[in-house]
Every structure is written in structure tokens, then in C-alpha cells.
KOLMAR-254369 format. One record per residue (C-alpha): x, y, z. Coordinates in Angstrom, 2 decimals. Example, Ala and Ser with C-alpha at 12.3 -4.5 7.8 and 13.67 -1.06 7.14 Angstrom:
<node xx="12.30" yy="-4.50" zz="7.80"/>
<node xx="13.67" yy="-1.06" zz="7.14"/>
***
This chain:
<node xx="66.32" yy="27.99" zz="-1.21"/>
<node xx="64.36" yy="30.01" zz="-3.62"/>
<node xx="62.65" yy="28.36" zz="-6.70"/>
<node xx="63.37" yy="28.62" zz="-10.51"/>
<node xx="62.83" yy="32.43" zz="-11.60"/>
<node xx="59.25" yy="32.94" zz="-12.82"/>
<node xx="58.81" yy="32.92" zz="-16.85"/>
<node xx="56.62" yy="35.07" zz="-19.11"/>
<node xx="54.28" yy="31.52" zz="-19.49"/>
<node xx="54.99" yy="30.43" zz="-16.00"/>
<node xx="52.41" yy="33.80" zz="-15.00"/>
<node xx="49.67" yy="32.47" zz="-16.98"/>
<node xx="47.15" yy="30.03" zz="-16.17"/>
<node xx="46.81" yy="27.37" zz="-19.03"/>
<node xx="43.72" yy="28.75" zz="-20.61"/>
<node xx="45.06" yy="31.93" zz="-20.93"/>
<node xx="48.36" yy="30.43" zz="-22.71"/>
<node xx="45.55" yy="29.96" zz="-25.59"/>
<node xx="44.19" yy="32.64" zz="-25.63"/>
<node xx="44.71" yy="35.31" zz="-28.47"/>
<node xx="43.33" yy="38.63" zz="-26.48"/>
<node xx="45.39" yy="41.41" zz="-27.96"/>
<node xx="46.28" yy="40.41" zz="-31.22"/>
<node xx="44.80" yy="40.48" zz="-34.89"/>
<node xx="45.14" yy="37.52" zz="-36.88"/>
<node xx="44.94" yy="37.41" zz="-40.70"/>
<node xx="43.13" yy="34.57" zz="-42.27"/>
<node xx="43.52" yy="33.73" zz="-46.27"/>
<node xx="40.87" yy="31.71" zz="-47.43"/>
<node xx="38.96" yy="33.22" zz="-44.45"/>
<node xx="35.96" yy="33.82" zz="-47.01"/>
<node xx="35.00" yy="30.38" zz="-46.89"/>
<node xx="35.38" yy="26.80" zz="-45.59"/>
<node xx="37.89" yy="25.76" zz="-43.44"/>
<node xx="39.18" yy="29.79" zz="-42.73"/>
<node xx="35.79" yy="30.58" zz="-42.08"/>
<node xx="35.82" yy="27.92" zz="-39.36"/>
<node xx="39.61" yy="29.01" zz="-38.27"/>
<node xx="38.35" yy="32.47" zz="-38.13"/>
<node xx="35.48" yy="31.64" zz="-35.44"/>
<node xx="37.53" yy="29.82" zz="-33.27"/>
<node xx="40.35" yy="32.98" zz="-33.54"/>
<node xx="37.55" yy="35.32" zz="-32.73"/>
<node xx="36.33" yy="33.01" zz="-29.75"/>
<node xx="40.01" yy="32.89" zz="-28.30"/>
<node xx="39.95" yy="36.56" zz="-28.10"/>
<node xx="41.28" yy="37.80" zz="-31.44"/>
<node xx="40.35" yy="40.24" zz="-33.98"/>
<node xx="39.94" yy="38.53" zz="-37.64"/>
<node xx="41.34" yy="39.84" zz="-40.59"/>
<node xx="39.92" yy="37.50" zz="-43.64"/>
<node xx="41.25" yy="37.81" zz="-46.74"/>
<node xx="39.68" yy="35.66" zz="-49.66"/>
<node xx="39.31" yy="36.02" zz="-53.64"/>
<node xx="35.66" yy="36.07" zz="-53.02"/>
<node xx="33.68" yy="39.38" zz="-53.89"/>
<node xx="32.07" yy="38.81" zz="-50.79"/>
<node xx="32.37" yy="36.02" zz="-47.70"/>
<node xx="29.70" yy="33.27" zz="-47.29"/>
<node xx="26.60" yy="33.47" zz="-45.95"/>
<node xx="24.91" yy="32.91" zz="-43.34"/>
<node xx="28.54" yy="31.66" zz="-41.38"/>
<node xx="29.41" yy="35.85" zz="-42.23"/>
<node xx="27.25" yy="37.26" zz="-40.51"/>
<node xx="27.21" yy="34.75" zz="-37.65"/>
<node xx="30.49" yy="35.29" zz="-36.98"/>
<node xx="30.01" yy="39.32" zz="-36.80"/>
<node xx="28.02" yy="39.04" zz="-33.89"/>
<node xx="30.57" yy="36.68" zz="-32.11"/>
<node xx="32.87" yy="39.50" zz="-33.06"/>
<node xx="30.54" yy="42.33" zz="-31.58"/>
<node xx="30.03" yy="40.58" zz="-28.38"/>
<node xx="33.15" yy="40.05" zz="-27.47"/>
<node xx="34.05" yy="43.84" zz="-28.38"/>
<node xx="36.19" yy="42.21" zz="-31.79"/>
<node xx="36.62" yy="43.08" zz="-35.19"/>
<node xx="35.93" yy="40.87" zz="-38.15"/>
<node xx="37.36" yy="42.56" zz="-41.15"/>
<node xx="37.31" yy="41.25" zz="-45.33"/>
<node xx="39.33" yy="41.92" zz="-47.33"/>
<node xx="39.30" yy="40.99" zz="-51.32"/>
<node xx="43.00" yy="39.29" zz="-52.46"/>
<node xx="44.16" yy="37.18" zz="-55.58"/>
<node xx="47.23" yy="35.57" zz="-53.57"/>
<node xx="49.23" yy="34.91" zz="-56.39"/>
<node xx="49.33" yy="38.42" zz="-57.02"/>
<node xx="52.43" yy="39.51" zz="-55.54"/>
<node xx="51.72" yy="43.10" zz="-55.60"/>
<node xx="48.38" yy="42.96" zz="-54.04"/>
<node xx="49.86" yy="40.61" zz="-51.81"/>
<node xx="52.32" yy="43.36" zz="-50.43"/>
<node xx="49.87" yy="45.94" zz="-50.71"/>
<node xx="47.35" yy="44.89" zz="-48.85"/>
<node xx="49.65" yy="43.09" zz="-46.33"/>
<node xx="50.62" yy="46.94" zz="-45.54"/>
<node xx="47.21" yy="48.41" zz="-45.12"/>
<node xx="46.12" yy="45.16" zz="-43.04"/>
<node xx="48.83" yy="45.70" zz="-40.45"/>
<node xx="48.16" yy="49.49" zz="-41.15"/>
<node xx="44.55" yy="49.05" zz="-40.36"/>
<node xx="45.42" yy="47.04" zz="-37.08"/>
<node xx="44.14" yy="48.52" zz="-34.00"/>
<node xx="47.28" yy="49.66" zz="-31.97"/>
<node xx="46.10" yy="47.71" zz="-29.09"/>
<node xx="45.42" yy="44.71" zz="-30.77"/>
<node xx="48.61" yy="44.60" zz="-33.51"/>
<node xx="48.84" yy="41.80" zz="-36.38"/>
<node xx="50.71" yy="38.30" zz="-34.28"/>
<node xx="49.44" yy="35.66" zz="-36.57"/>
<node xx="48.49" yy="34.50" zz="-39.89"/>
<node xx="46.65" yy="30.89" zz="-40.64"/>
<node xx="47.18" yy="30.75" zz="-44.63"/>
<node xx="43.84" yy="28.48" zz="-45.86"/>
<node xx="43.28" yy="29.58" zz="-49.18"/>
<node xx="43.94" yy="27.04" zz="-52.15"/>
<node xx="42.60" yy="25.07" zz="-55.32"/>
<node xx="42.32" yy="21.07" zz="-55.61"/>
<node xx="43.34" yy="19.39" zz="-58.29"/>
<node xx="41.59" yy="15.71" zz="-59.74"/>
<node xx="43.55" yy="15.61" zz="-63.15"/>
<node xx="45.79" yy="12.31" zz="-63.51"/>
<node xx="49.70" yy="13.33" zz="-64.21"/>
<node xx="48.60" yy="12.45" zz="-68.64"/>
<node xx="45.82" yy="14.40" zz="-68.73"/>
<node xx="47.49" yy="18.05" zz="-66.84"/>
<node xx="49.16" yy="20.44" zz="-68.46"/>
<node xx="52.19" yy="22.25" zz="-67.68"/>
<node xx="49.69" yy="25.45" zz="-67.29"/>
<node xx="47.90" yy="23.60" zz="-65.34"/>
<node xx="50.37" yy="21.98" zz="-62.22"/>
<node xx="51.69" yy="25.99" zz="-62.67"/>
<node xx="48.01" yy="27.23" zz="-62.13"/>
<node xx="47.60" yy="24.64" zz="-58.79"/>
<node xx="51.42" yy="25.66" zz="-57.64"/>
<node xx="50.45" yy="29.66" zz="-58.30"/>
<node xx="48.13" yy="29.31" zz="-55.74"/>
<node xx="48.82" yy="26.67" zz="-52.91"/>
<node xx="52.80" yy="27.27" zz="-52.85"/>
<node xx="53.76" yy="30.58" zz="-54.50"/>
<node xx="50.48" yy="32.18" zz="-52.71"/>
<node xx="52.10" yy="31.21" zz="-49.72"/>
<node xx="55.10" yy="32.14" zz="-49.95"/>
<node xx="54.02" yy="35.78" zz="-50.71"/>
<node xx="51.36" yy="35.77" zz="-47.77"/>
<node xx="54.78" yy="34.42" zz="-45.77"/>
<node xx="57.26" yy="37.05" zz="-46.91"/>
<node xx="54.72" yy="39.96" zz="-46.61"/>
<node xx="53.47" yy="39.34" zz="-43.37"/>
<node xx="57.30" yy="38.40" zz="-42.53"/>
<node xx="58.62" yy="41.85" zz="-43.99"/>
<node xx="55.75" yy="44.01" zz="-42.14"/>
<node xx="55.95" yy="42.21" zz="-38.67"/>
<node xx="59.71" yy="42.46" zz="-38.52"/>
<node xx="59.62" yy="46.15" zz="-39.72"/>
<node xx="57.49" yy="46.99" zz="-36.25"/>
<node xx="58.86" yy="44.24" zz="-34.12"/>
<node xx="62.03" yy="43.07" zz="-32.53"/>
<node xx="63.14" yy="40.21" zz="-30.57"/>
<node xx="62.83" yy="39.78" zz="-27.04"/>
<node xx="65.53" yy="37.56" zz="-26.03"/>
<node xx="62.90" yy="34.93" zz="-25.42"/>
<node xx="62.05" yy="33.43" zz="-29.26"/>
<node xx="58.83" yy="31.67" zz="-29.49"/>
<node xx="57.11" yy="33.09" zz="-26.78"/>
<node xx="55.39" yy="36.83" zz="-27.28"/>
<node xx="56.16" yy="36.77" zz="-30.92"/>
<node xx="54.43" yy="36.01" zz="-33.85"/>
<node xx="53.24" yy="32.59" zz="-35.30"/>
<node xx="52.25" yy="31.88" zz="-38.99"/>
<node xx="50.41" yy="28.20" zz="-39.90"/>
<node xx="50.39" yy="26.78" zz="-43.22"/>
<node xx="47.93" yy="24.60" zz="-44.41"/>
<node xx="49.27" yy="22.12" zz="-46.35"/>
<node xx="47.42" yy="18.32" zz="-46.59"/>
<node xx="47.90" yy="14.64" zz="-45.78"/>
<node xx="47.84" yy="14.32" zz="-49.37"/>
<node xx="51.43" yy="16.05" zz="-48.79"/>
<node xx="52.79" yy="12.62" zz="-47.09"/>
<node xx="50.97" yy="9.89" zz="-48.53"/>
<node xx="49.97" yy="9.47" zz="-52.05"/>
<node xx="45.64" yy="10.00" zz="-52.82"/>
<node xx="44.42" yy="6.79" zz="-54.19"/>
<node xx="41.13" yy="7.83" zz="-53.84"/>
<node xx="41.58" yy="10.72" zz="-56.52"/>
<node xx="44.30" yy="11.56" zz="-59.37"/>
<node xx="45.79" yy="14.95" zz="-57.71"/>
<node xx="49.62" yy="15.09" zz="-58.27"/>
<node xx="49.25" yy="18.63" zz="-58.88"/>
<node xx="47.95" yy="19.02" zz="-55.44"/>
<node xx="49.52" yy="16.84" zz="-53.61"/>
<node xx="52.79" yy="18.26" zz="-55.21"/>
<node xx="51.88" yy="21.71" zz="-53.77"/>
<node xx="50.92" yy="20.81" zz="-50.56"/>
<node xx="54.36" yy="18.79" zz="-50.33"/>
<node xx="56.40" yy="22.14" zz="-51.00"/>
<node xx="54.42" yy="23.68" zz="-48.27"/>
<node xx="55.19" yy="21.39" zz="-45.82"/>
<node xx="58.90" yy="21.91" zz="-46.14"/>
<node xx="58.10" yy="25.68" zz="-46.85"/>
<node xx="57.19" yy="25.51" zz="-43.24"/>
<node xx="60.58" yy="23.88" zz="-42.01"/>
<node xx="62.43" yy="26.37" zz="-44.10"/>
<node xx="60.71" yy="29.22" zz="-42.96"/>
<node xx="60.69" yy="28.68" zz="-39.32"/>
<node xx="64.49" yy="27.78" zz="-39.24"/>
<node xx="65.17" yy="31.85" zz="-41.23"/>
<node xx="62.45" yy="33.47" zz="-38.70"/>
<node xx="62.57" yy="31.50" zz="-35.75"/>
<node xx="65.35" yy="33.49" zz="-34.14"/>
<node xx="63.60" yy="36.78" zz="-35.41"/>
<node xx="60.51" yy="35.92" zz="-33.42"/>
<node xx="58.21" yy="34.42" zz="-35.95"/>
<node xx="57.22" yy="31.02" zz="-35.54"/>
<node xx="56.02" yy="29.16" zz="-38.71"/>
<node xx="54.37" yy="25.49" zz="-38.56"/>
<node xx="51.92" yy="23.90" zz="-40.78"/>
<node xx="48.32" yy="22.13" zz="-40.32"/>
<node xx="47.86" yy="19.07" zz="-42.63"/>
<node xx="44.03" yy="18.20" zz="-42.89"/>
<node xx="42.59" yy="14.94" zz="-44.00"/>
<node xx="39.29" yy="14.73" zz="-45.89"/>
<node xx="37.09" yy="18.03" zz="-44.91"/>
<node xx="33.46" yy="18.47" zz="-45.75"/>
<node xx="33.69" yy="21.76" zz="-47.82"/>
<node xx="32.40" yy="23.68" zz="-50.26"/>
<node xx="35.57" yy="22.72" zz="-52.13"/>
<node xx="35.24" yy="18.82" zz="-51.70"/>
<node xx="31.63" yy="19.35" zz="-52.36"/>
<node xx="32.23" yy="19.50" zz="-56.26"/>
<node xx="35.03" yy="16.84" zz="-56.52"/>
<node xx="32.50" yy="14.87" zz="-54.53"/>
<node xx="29.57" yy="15.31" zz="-57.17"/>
<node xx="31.52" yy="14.23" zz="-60.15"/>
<node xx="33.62" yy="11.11" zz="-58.60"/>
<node xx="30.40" yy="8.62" zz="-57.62"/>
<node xx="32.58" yy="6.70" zz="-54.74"/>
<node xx="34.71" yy="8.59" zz="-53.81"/>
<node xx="33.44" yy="9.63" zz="-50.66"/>
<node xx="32.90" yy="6.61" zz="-49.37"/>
<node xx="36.65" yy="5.65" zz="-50.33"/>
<node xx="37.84" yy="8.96" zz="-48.52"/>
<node xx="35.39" yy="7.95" zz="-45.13"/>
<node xx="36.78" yy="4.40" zz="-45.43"/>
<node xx="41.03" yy="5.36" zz="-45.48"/>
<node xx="40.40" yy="6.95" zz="-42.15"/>
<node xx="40.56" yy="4.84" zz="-38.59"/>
<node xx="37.84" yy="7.02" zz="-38.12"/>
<node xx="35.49" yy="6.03" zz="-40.40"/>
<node xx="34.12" yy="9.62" zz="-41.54"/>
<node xx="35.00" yy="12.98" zz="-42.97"/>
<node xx="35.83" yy="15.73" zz="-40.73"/>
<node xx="34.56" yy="19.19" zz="-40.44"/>
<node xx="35.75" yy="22.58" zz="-40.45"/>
<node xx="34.99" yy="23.00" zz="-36.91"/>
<node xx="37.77" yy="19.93" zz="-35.95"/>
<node xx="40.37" yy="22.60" zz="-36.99"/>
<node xx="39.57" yy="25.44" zz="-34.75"/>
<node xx="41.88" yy="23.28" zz="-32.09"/>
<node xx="44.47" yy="23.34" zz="-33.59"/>
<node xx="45.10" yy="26.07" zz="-35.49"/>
<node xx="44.34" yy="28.17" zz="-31.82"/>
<node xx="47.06" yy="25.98" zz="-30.51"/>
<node xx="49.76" yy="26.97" zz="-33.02"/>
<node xx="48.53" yy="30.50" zz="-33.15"/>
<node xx="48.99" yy="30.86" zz="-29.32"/>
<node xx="51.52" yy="30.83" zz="-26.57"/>
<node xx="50.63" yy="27.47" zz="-25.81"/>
<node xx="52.57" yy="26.33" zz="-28.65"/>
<node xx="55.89" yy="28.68" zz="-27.86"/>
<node xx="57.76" yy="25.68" zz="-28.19"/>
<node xx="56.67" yy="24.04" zz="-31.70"/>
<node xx="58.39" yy="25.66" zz="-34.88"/>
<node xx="58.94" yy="24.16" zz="-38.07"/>
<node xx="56.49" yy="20.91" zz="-36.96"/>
<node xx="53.34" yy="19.48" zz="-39.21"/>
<node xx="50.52" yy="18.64" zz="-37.36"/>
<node xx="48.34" yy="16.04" zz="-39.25"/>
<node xx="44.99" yy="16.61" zz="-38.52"/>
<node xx="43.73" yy="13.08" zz="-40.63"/>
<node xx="41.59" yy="11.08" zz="-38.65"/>
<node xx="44.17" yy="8.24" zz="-39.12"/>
<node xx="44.49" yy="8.58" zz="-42.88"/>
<node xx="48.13" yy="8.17" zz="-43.02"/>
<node xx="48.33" yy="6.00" zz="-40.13"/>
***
């Protein structure tokens, strides 16, 4: 009797199902932070980087760090300047990115990073403020979603085999998206990152059958350049943050490079529409 027929992952040994060789990624947020951590651990896995960020320029010394990775391994690690509430940027450069894509190493996944915090309690925000937060973290991702959506499908078509040689797009949305933040006053945030969450669900179950996969990452507490200044004006709140976790500390950039790899690649052919909370225990 002859076995099961062989699948396209059945071929591959279980490092290569995470590896991204072939394929350009783009990274928002990828200026800075936690996409500036994603993007090393993309490049590492074999990818070339497209970083998008509403910095002039990314940060330094990670940068340039990252270029050589790139260069030894024969990669690209491309910038590109975007306001991603702008929907017409948004589209635009959506087009030149997949444009600019080397034909044998075409745009497959996008890890959306980029946002703003919020630390004003519900009485002291404005409605142009919660708009502001939303403009960014939800709306922003919707257009990076629908762009990258409308240019993969335009070159792409199904294979008969969804999830698996397709494309994969990961939100980053927060803990603070399941549990209320006691530690801080963020409604607007947490608000945001809520919509994401489903945003993920809903998107996955329109695109899943096209061949785009969408999930979402949901970080705990990160040591960032973002936290950094909520950190300097709340005395305690740190601590609070460090002590909420089963843990007991803050987590780095570098704890995400897992996962995001995992969603981004064939080893997660399986996982659509799914949160992954990446807390330390937060909302245990």
C-alpha cells in the first residue's frame, strides 16, 4: 500500500517551513522599535525588508546594523517615508513597493507595527483626540491592509491550496486590547488596539480563500522608545507594568522576532484570523 500523497509542506524540512527565502516583506513602523526588531529577524529568516515609517530617517545605530545582516546574506533592506493615515500615500507607495520588488523575491507579507499610545483618562480626551489615536492604530491599518490586499491579489491567484504559498499579513494590536490597563489611563488605545484585533478576524475570513492570511500579534509591556516617554512622566509605573506579568519584567523587541517569523511563514499555513498574545502572563 502506498502512503498519503506528498504535500507542498510535507517536502520541507521544519526549518525551512520558517524560513522566508524568496519573498519581500513590508514592515510599518519598521523605522523604529519593535519593527526594527521584526525587521532583523525577517532579514535573518531569509527575507528582503521593506520598512516603511513616518520617520525622516530610521534609527541609529540598529539601521545600519541591520544593512550589513542584509548584505551578507545577499538581502535588501529598503526605507521608505509614509504617514499611514494618509490614504493616498498609503496606495501610492503600496504600488511602487510591490513595484520595486525584486521579481525573484515578490512582496508575501506585511507585519503592520506602526502606532501612537495614548495615557489620557476617558474626561480629560477629546473627541480629536480618540480620532487622532484611531487615525493611526485602526484606520492606518486598514489602509496598509486593503493596499497590500488590492496589489497582491492584482499579481496573484489562488492555488487550490489556501494558506500555504500565499501571502500572510500580522497586525499588531496589544494585550491592552483584552484586558483593561490599570497601570495607565489609555481608553483611546486600548480602544484601537481592540478594533484591530477583530480587524484581523474580519479580514482573514474576506481573504483567506483568496490566499492571504491575516492574524494579529498582541504584545505586553515592551521596552521602547515609545514606552520610554510614558515611562518618564508616570513615576511607578514601570514597576506596576513588571509586576502584572507572571514574568516579573518587561519584554524586548527581540521576544517578537519569534513570532512574527512564525505567522509570516509556512509554518503557520494553518493559523488565520488567530491573536497571539505575546504578554508574559499579563492577561493570564
Amino acid at each position: 500500500m502506498s502512503g498519503p500523497e506528498p504535500t507542498p509542506l510535507s517536502i520541507l524540512t521544519t526549518p525551512k517551513l520558517f524560513s522566508l527565502a524568496g519573498k519581500t516583506i513590508i514592515i510599518s513602523g519598521g523605522g523604529r522599535g519593535l519593527g526594527l526588531s521584526v525587521a532583523r529577524g525577517v532579514l535573518e529568516a531569509g527575507a528582503n525588508v521593506a520598512a516603511v515609517d513616518l520617520l525622516p530617517v530610521p534609527t541609529e545605530p540598529e539601521w545600519s546594523e541591520y544593512q550589513q545582516i542584509a548584505r551578507a546574506n545577499e538581502l535588501t533592506l529598503s526605507y521608505y517615508n509614509l504617514d499611514i493615515s494618509d490614504a493616498k500615500a498609503v496606495e501610492q507607495l503600496f504600488g511602487k513597493v510591490f513595484e520595486d520588488a525584486s521579481p525573484s523575491a515578490p512582496v508575501h507579507g506585511m507585519f503592520l507595527a506602526a502606532g501612537v499610545p495614548s495615557s489620557l483618562t476617558v474626561l480629560d480626551s477629546s473627541i480629536e483626540y480618540w480620532r487622532k489615536v484611531f487615525d493611526v492604530n485602526t484606520a492606518g491599518s486598514f489602509l496598509c491592509c486593503k493596499a497590500f490586499a488590492n496589489e497582491w491579489l492584482s499579481r496573484n491567484k489562488t492555488n487550490g491550496n489556501p494558506g500555504v504559498g500565499g501571502a500572510s499579513i500580522v497586525l499588531t494590536a496589544s494585550v491592552a486590547g483584552h484586558v483593561a490597563n490599570r497601570q495607565i489611563p489609555c481608553s483611546a488605545y486600548s480602544a484601537s488596539k481592540a478594533a484591530v484585533i477583530h480587524m484581523a478576524k474580519s479580514f482573514a475570513a474576506e481573504w483567506g480563500k483568496l490566499g492571504i492570511r491575516v492574524n494579529a500579534v498582541s504584545p505586553g509591556y515592551i521596552k521602547t522608545v515609545m514606552t520610554a516617554g510614558i515611562v518618564a512622566a508616570r513615576p511607578g509605573y514601570e514597576e506596576d507594568m513588571v509586576n502584572s506579568t507572571l514574568l516579573g519584567r518587561a519584554s524586548t523587541g527581540d521576544e517578537y522576532r519569534g513570532p512574527a517569523v512564525f505567522l509570516l511563514s509556512e509554518a503557520s499555513s494553518f493559523v488565520i484570523g488567530a491573536d497571539i498574545v505575546v504578554d508574559g502572563g499579563h492577561a493570564a
